[in-house]
N, C-alpha and C positions, 0 to 999 in steps of 0.2 A: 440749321442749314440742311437742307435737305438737295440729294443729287439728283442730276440730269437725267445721267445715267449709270449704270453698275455694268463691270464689264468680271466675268468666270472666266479664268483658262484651266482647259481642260485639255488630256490628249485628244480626245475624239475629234476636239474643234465646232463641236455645237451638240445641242440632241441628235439622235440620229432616229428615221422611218423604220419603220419595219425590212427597209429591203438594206440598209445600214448608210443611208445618202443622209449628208447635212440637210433637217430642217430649215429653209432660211429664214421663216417670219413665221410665229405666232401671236394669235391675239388671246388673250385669257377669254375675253368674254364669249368668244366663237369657238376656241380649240378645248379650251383645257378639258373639258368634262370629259371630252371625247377620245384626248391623249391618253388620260388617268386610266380612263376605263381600258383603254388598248392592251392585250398581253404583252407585247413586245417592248411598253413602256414599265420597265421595273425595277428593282435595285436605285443602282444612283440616279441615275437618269430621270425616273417617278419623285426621289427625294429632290434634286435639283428643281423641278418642277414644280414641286408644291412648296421648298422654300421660296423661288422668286414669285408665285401665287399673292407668298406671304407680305414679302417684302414691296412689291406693288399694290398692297390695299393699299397700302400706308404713304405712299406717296401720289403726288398730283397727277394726272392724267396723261402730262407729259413725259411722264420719267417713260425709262425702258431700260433694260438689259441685256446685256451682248453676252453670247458665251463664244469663247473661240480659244484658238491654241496659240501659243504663246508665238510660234512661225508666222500665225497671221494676226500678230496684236497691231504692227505698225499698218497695216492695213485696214483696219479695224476703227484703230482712232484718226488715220489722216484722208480716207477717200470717204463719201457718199453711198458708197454701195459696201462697205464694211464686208466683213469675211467672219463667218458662223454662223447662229441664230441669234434673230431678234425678236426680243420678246415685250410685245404691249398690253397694256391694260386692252385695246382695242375702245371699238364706236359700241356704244347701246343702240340697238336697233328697236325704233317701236312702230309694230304694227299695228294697221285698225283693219277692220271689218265693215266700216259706213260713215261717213262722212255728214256730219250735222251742216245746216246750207252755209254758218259761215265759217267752216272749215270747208267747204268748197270754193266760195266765192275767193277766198283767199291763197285757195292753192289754183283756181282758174287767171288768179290777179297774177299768179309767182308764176306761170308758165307761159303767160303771155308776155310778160316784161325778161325773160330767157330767151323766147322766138324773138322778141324785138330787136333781142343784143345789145336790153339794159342792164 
């Protein structure tokens, strides 16, 4: 079996920025590198980070992890907009550089049937 999701409590109630505010969403595949490298991410906070790194290889795309404080746990699992940081695998982003004609023809076919409000 494998979870949904993993939820941390922690006093801080999520990561926190450099200026000390709750991060509220991170995506591994856009943030982390950039977190890790940060100075202001170090001690627990660097280790928290790179365990749940760890912990989302390993699961489906879907899973995610919440860190938050125990104050805002009923928040957390009964609203939509949850209270700490969330943290996703994130989307793969792939970009191109030129378009072969029928990778054109088919993103000229997808933008038209979008305008049409198919």
């Amino acid at each position: 079996m494998q979870p949904h999701k993993i939820i941390f409590l922690t006093e801080t109630g999520g990561l926190l920025d450099e200026a000390g505010r709750v991060i509220s969403a991170i995506s591994l595949r856009t943030d982390y590198r950039y977190l890790i490298e940060q100075p202001w991410v170090h001690s627990g906070m660097k280790l928290k980070l790179q365990q749940i790194e760890q912990i989302l290889t390993k699961l489906p795309d879907t899973a995610s992890v919440s860190i938050t404080s125990v104050e805002n746990l009923a928040r957390e699992l009964f609203t939509h907009r949850g209270a700490g940081t969330l943290i996703r695998k994130g989307e793969r982003i792939i970009e191109f550089d030129r378009f072969d004609d029928a990778a054109r023809e088919r993103t000229s076919s997808c933008w038209k049937r979008v305008s049409a409000g198919a």
